[in-house]
PyMOL Python script that loads the backbone (N, CA, C, O; Angstrom):
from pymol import cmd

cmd.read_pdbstr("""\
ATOM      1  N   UNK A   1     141.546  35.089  94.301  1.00  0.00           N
ATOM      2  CA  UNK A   1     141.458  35.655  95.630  1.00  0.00           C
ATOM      3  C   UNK A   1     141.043  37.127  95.518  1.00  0.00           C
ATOM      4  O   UNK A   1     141.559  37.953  94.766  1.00  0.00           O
ATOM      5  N   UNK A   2     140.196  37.299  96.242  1.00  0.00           N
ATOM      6  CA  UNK A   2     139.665  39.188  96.380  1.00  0.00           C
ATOM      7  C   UNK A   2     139.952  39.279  97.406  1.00  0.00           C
ATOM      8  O   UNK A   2     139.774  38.573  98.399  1.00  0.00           O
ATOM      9  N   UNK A   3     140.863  40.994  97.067  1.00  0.00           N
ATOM     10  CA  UNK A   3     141.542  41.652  98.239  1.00  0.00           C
ATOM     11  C   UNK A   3     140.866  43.059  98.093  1.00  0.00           C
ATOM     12  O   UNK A   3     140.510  43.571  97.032  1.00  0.00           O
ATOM     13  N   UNK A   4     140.729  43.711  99.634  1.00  0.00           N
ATOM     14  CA  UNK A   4     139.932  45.038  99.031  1.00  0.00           C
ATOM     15  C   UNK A   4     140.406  45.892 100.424  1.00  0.00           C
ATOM     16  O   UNK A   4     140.423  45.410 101.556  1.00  0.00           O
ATOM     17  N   UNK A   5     140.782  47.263 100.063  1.00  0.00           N
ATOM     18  CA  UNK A   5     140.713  47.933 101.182  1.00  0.00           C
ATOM     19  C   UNK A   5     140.523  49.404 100.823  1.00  0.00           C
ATOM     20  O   UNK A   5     140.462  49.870  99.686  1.00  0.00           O
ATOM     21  N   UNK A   6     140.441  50.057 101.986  1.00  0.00           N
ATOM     22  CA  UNK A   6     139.379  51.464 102.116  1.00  0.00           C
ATOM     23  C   UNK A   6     140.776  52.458 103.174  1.00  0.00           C
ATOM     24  O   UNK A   6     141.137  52.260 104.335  1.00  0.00           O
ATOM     25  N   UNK A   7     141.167  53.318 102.337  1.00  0.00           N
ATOM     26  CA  UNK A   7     141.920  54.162 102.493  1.00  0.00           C
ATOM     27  C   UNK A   7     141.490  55.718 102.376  1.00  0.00           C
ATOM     28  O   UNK A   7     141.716  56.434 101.400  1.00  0.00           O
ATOM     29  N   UNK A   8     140.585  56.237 103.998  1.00  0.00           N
ATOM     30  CA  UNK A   8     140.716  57.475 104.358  1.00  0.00           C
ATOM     31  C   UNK A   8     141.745  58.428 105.074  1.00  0.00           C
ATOM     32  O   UNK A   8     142.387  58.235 106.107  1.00  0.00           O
ATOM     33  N   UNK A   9     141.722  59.365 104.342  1.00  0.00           N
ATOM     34  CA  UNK A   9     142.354  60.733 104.462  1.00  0.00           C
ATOM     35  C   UNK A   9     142.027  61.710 104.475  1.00  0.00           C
ATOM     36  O   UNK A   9     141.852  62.411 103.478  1.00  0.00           O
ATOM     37  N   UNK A  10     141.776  62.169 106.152  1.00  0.00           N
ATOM     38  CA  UNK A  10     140.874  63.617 106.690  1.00  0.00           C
ATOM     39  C   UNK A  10     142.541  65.082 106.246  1.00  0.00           C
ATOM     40  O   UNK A  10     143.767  65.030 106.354  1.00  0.00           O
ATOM     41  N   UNK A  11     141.363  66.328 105.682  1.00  0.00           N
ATOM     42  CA  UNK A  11     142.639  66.775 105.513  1.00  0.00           C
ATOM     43  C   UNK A  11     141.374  68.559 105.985  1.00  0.00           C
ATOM     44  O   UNK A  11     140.220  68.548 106.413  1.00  0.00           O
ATOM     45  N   UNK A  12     142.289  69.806 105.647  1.00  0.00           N
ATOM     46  CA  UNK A  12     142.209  70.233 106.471  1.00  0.00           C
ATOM     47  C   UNK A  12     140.687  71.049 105.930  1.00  0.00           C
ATOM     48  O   UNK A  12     139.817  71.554 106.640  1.00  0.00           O
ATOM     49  N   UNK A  13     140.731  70.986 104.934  1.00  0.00           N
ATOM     50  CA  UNK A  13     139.771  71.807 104.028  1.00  0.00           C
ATOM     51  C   UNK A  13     139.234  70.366 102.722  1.00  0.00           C
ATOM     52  O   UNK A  13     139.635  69.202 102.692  1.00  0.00           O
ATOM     53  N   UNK A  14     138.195  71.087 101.773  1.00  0.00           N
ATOM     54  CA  UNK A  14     137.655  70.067 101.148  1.00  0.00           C
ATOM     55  C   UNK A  14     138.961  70.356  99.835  1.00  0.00           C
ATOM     56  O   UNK A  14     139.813  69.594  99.378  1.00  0.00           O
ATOM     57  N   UNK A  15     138.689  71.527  99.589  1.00  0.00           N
ATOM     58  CA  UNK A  15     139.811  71.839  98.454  1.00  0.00           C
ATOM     59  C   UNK A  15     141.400  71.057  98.680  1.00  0.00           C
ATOM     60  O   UNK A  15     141.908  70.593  97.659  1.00  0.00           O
ATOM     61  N   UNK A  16     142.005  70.945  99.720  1.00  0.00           N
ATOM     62  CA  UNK A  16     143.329  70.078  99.956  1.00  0.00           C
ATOM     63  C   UNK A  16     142.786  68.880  99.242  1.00  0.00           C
ATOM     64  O   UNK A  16     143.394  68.438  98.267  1.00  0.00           O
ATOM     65  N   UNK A  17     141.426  68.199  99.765  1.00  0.00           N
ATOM     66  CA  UNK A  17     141.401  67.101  99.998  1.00  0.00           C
ATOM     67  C   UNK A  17     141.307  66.362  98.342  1.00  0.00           C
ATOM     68  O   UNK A  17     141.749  65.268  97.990  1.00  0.00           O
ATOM     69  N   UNK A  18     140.443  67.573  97.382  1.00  0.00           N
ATOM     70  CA  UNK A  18     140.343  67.502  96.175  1.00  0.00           C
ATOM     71  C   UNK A  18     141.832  67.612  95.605  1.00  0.00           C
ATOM     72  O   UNK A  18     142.248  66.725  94.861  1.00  0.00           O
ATOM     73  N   UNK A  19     142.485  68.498  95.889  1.00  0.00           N
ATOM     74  CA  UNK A  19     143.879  68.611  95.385  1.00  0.00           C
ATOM     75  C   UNK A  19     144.488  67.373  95.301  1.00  0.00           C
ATOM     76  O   UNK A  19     145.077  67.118  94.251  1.00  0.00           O
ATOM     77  N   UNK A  20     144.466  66.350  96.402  1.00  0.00           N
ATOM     78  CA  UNK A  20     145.302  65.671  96.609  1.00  0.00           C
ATOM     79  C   UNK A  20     145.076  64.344  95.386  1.00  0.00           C
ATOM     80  O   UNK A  20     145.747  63.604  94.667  1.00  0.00           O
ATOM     81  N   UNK A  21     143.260  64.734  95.832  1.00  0.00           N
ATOM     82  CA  UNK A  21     142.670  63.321  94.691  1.00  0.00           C
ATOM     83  C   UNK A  21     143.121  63.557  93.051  1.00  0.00           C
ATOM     84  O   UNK A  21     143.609  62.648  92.380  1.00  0.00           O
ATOM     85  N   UNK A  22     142.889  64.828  92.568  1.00  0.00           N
ATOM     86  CA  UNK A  22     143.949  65.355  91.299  1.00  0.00           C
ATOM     87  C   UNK A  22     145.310  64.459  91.352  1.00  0.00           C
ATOM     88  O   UNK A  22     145.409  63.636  90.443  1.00  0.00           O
ATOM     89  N   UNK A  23     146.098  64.499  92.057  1.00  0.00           N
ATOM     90  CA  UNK A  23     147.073  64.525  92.041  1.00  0.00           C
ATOM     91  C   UNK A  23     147.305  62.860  91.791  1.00  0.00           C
ATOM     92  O   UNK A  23     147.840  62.437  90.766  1.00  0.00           O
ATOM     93  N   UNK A  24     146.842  62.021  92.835  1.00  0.00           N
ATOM     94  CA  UNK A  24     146.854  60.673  92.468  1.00  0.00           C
ATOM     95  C   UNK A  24     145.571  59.842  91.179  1.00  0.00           C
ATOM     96  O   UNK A  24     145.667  58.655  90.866  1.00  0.00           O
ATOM     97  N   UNK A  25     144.556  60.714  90.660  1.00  0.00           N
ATOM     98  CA  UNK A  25     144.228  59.867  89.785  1.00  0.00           C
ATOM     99  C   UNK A  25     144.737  59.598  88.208  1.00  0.00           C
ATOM    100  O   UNK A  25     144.158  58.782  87.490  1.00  0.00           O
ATOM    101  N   UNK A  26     145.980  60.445  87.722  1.00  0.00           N
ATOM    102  CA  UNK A  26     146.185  59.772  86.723  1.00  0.00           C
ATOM    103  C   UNK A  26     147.267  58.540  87.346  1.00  0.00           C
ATOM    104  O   UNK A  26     147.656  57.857  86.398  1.00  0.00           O
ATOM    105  N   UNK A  27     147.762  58.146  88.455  1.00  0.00           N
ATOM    106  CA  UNK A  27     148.469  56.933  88.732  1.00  0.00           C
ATOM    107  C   UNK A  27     147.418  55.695  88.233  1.00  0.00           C
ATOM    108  O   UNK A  27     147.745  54.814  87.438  1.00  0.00           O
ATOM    109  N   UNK A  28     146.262  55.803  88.786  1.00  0.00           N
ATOM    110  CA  UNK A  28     144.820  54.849  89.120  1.00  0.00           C
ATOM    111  C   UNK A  28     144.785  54.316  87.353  1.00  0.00           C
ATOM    112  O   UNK A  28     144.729  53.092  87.235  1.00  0.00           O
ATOM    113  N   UNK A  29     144.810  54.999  86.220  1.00  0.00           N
ATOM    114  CA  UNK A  29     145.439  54.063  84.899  1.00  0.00           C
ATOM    115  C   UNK A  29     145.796  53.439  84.841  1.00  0.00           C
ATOM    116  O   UNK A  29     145.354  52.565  84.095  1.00  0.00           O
ATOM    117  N   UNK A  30     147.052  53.231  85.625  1.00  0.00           N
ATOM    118  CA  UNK A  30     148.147  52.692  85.602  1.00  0.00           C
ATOM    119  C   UNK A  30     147.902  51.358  86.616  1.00  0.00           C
ATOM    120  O   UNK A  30     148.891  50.653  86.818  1.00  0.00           O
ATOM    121  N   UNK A  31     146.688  51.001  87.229  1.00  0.00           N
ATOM    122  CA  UNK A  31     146.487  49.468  87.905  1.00  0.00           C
ATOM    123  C   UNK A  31     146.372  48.804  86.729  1.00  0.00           C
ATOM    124  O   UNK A  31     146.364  49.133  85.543  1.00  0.00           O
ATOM    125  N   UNK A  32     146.260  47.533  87.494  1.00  0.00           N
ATOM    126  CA  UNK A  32     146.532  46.051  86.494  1.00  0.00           C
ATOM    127  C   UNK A  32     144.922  46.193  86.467  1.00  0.00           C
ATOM    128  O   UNK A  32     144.108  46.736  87.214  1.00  0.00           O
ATOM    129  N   UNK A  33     144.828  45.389  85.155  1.00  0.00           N
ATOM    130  CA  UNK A  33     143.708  45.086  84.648  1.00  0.00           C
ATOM    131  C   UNK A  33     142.598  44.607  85.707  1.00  0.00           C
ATOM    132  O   UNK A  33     141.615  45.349  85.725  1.00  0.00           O
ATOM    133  N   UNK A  34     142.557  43.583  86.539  1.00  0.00           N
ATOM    134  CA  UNK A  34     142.035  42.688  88.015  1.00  0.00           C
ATOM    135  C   UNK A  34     141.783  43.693  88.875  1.00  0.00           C
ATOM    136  O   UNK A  34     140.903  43.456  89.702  1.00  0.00           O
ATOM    137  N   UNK A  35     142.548  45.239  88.934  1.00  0.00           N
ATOM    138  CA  UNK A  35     142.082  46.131  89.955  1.00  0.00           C
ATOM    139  C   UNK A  35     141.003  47.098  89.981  1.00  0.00           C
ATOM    140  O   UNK A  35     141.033  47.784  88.959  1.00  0.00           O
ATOM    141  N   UNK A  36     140.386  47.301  90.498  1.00  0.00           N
ATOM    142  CA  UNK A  36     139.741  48.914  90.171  1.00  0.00           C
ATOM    143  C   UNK A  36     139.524  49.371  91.756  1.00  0.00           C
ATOM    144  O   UNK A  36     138.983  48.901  92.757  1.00  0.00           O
ATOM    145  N   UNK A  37     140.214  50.484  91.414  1.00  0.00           N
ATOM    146  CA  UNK A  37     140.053  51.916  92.275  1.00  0.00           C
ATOM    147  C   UNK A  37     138.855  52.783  92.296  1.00  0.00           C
ATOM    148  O   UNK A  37     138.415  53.112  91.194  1.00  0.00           O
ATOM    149  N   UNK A  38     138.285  53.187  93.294  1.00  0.00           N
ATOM    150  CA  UNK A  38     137.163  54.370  93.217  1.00  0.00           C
ATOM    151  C   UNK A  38     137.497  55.095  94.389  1.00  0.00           C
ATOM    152  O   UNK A  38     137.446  54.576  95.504  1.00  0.00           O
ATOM    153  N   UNK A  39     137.936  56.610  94.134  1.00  0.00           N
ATOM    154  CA  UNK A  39     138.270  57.675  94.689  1.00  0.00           C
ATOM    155  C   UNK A  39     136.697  58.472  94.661  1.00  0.00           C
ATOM    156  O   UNK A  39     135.764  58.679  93.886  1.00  0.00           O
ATOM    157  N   UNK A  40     137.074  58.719  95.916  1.00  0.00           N
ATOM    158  CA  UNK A  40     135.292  59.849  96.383  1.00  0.00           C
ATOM    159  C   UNK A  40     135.846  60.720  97.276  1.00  0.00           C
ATOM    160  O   UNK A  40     136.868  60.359  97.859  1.00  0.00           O
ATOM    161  N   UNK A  41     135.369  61.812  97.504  1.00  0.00           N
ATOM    162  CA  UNK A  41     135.289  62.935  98.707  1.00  0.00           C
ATOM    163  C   UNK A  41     134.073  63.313  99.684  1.00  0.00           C
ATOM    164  O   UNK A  41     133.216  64.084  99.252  1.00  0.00           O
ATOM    165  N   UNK A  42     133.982  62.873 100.798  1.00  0.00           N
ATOM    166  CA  UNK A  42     133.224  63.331 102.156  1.00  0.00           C
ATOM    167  C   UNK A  42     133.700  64.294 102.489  1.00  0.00           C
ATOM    168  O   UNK A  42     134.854  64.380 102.911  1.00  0.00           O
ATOM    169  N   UNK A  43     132.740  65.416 102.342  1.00  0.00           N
ATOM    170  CA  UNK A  43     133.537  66.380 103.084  1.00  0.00           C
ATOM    171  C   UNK A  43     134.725  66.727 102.866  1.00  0.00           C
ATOM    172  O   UNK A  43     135.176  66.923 101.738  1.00  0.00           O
ATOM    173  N   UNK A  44     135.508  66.867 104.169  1.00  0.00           N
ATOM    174  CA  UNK A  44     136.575  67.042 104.064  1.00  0.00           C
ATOM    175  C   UNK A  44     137.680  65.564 103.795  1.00  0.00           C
ATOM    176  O   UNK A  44     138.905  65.610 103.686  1.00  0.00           O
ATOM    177  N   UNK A  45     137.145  64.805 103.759  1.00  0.00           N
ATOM    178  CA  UNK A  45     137.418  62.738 103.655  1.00  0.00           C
ATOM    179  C   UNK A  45     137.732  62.760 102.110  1.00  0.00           C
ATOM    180  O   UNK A  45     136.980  63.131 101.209  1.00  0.00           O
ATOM    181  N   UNK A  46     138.982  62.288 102.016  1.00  0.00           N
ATOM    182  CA  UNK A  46     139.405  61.750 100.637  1.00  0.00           C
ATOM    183  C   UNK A  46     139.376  60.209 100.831  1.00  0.00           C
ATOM    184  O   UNK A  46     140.123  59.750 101.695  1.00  0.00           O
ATOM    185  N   UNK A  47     138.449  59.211  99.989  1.00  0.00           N
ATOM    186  CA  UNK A  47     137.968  58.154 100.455  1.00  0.00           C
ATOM    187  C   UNK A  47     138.588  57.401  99.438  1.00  0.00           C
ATOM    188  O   UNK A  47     138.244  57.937  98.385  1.00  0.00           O
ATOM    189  N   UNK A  48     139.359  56.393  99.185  1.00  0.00           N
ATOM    190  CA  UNK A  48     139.864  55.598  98.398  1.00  0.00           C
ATOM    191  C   UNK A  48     139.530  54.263  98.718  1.00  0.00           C
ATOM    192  O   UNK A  48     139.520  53.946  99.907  1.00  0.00           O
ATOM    193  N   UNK A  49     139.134  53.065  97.471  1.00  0.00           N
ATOM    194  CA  UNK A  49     138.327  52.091  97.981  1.00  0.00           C
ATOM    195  C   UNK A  49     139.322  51.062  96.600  1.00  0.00           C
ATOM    196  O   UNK A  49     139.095  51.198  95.398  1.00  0.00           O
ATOM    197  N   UNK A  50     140.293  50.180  97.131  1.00  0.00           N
ATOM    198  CA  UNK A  50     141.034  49.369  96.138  1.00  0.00           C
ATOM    199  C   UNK A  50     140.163  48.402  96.353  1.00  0.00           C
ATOM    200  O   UNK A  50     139.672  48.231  97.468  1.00  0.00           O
ATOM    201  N   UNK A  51     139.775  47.422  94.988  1.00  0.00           N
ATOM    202  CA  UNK A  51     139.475  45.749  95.527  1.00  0.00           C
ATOM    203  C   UNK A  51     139.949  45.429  93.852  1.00  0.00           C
ATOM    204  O   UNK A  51     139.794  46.106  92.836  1.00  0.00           O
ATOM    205  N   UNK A  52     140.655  43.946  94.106  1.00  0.00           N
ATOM    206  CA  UNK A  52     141.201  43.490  93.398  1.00  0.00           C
ATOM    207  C   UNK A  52     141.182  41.835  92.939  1.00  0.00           C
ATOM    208  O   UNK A  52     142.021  41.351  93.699  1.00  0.00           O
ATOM    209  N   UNK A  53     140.793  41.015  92.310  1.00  0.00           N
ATOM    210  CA  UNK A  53     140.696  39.518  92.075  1.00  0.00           C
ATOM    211  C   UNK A  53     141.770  39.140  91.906  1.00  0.00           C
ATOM    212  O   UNK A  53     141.983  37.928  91.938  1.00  0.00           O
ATOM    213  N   UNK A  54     142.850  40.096  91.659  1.00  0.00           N
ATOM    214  CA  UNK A  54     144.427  39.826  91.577  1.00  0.00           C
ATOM    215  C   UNK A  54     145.124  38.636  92.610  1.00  0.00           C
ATOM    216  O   UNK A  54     144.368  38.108  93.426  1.00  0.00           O
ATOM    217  N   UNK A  55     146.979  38.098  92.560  1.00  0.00           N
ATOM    218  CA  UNK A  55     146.995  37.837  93.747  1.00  0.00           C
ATOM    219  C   UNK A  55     147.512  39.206  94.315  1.00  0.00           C
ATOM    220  O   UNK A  55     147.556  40.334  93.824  1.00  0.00           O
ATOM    221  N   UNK A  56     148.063  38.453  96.098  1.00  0.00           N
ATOM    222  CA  UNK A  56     148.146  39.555  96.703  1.00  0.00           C
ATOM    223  C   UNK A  56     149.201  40.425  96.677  1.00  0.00           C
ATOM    224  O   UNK A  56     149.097  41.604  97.015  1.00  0.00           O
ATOM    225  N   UNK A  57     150.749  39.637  96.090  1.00  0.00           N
ATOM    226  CA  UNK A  57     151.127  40.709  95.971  1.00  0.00           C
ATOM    227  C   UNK A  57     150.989  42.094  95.011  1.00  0.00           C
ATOM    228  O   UNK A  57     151.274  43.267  95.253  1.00  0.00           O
ATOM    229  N   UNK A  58     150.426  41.435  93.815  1.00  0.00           N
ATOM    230  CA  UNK A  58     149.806  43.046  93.162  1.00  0.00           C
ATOM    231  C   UNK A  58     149.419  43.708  93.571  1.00  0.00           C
ATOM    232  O   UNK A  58     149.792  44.858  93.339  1.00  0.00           O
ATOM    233  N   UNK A  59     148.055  43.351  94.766  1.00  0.00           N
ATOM    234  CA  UNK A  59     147.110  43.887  95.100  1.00  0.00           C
ATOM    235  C   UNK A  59     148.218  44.986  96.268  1.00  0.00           C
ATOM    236  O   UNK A  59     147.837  46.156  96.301  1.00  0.00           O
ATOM    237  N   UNK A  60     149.273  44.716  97.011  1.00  0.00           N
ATOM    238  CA  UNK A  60     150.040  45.002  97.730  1.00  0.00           C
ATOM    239  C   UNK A  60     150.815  46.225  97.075  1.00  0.00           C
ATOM    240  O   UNK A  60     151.019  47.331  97.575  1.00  0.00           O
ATOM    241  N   UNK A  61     151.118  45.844  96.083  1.00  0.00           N
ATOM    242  CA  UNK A  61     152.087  46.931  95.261  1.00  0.00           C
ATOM    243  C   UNK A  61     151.202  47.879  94.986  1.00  0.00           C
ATOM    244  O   UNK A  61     151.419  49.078  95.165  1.00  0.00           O
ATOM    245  N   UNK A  62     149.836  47.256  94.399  1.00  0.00           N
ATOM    246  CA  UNK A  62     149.001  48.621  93.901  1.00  0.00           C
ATOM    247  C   UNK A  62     149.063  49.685  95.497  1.00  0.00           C
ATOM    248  O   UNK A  62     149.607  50.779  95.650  1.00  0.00           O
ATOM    249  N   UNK A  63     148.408  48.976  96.339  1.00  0.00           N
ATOM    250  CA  UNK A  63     148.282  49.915  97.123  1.00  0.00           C
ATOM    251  C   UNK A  63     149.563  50.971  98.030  1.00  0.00           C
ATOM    252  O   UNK A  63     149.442  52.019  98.664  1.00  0.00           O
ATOM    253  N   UNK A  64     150.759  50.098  97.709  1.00  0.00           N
ATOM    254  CA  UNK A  64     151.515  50.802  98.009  1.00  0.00           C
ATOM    255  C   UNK A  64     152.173  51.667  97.167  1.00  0.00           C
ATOM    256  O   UNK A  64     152.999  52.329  97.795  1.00  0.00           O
ATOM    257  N   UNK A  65     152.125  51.987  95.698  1.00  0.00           N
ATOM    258  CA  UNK A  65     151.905  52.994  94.816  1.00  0.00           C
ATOM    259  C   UNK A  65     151.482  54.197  94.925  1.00  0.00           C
ATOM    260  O   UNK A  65     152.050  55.277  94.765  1.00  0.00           O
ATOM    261  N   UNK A  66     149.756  53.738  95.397  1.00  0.00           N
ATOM    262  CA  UNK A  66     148.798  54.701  95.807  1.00  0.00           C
ATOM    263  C   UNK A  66     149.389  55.372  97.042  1.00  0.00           C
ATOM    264  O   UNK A  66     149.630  56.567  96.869  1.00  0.00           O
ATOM    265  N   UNK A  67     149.623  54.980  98.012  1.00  0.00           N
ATOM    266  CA  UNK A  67     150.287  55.509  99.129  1.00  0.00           C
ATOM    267  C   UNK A  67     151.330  56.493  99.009  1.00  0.00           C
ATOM    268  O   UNK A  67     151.326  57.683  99.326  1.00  0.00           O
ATOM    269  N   UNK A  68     152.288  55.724  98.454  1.00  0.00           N
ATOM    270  CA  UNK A  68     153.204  56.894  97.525  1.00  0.00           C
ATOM    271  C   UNK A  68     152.723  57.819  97.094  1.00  0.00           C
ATOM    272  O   UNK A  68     152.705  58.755  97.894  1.00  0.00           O
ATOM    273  N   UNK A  69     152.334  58.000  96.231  1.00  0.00           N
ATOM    274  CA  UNK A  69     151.264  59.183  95.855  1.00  0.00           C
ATOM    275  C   UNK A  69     150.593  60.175  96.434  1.00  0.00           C
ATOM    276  O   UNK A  69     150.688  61.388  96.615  1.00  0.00           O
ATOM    277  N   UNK A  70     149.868  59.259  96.674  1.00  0.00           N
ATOM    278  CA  UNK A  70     149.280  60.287  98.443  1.00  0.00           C
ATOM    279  C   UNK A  70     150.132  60.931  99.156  1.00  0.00           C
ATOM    280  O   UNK A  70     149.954  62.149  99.129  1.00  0.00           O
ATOM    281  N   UNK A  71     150.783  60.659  99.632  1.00  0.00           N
ATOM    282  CA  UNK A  71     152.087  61.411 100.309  1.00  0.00           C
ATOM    283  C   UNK A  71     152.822  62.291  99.892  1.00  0.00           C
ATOM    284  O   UNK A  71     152.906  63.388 100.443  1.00  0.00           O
ATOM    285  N   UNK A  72     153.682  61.854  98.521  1.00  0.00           N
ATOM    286  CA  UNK A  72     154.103  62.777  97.476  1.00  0.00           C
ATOM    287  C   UNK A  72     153.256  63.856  97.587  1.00  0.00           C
ATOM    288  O   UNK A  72     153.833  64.821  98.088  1.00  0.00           O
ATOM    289  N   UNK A  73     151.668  64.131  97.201  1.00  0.00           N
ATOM    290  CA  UNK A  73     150.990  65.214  97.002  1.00  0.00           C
ATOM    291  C   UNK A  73     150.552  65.993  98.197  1.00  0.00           C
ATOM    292  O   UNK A  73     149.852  66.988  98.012  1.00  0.00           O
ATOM    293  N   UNK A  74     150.901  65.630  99.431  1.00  0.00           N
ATOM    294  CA  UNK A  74     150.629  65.822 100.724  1.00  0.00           C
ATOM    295  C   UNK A  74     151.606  66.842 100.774  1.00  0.00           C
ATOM    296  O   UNK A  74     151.335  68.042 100.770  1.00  0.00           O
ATOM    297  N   UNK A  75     152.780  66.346 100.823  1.00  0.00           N
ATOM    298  CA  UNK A  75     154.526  66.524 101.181  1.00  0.00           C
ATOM    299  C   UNK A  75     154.420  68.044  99.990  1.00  0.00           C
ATOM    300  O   UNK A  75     154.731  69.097 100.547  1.00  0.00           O
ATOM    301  N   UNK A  76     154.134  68.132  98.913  1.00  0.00           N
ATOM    302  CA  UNK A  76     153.848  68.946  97.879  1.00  0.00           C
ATOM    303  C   UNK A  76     152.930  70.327  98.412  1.00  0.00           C
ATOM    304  O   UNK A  76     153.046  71.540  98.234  1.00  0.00           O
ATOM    305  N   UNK A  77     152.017  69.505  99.117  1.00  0.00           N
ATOM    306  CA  UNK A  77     151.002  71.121  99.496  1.00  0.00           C
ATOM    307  C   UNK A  77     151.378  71.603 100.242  1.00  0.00           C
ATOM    308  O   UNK A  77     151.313  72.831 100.284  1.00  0.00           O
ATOM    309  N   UNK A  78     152.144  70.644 101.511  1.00  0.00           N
ATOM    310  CA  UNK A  78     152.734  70.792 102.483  1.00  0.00           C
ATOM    311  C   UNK A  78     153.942  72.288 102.295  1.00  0.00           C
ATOM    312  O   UNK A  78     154.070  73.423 102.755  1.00  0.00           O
ATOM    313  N   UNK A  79     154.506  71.532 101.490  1.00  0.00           N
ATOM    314  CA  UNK A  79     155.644  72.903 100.915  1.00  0.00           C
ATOM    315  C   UNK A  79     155.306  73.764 100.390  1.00  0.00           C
ATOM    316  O   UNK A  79     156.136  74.670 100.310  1.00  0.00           O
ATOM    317  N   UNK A  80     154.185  73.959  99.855  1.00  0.00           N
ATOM    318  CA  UNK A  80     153.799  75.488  99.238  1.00  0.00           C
ATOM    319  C   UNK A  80     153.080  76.394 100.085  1.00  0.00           C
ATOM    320  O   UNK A  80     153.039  77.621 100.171  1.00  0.00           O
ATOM    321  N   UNK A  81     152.244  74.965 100.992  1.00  0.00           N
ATOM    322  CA  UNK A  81     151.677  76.280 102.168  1.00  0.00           C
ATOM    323  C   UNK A  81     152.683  76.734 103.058  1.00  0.00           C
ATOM    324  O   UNK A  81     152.187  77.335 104.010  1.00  0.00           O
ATOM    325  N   UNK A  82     154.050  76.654 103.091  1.00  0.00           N
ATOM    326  CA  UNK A  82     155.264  77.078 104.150  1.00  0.00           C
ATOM    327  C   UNK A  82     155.861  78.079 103.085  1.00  0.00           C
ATOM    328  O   UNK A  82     156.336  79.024 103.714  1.00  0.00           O
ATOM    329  N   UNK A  83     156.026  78.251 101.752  1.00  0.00           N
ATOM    330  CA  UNK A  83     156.903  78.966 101.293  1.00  0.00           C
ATOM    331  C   UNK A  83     156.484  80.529 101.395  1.00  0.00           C
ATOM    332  O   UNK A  83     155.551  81.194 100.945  1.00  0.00           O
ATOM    333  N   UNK A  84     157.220  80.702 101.920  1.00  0.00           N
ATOM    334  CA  UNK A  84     157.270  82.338 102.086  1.00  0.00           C
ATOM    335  C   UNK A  84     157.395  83.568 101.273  1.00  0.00           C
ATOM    336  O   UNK A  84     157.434  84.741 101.643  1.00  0.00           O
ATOM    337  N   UNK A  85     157.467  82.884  99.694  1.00  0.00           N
ATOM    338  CA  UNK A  85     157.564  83.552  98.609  1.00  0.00           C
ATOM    339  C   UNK A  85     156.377  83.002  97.287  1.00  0.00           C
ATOM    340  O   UNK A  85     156.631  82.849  96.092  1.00  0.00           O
ATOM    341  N   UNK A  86     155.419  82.848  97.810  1.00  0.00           N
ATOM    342  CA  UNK A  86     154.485  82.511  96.968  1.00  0.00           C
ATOM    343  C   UNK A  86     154.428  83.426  95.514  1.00  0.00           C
ATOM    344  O   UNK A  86     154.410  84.641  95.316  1.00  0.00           O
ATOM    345  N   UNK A  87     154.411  82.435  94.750  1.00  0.00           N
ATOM    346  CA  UNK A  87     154.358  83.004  93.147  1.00  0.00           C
ATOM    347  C   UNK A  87     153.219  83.001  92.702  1.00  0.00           C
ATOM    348  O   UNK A  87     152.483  82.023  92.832  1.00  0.00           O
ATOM    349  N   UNK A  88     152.840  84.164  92.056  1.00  0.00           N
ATOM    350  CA  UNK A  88     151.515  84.169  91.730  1.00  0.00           C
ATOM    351  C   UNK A  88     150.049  84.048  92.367  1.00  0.00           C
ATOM    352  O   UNK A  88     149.055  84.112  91.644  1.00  0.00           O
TER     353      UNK A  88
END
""", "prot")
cmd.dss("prot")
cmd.show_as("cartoon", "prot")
cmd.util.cbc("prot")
cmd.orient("prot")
């Protein structure tokens, strides 16, 4: 069975948007063999494109991994652009 989906994320600048893709591609190793990931940037568009021959729940977990991730590194910039004591 092939499962495939396309996960954009408009962010505010291109640099966030690169930051964020840093942040989740050493997870993208870590898919099952049946998956492959391709991360791209539009612009300001962090474009993530899963498809998988896997079944679905792998294909499910992978992407909810990735999601994790994404967020994690969101939640991350999120807090440094609020801290009021920037280091360095």
């Amino acid at each position: 069975m092939r499962s495939e989906i396309l996960i954009e994320r408009d962010y505010e600048s291109r640099e966030t948007a690169e930051t964020v893709m840093r942040a989740v591609l050493p997870d993208n190793r870590e898919a099952p063999a049946d998956t492959e990931i391709k991360i791209s940037i539009s612009g300001k568009r962090l474009l993530i494109k899963i498809i998988s021959s896997g079944d679905l729940p792998s294909f499910l977990r992978t992407v909810d991994d990735l999601l994790f991730c994404i967020q994690t590194a969101e939640r991350a910039i999120a807090s440094l652009d609020s801290d009021p004591n920037p280091r360095g």
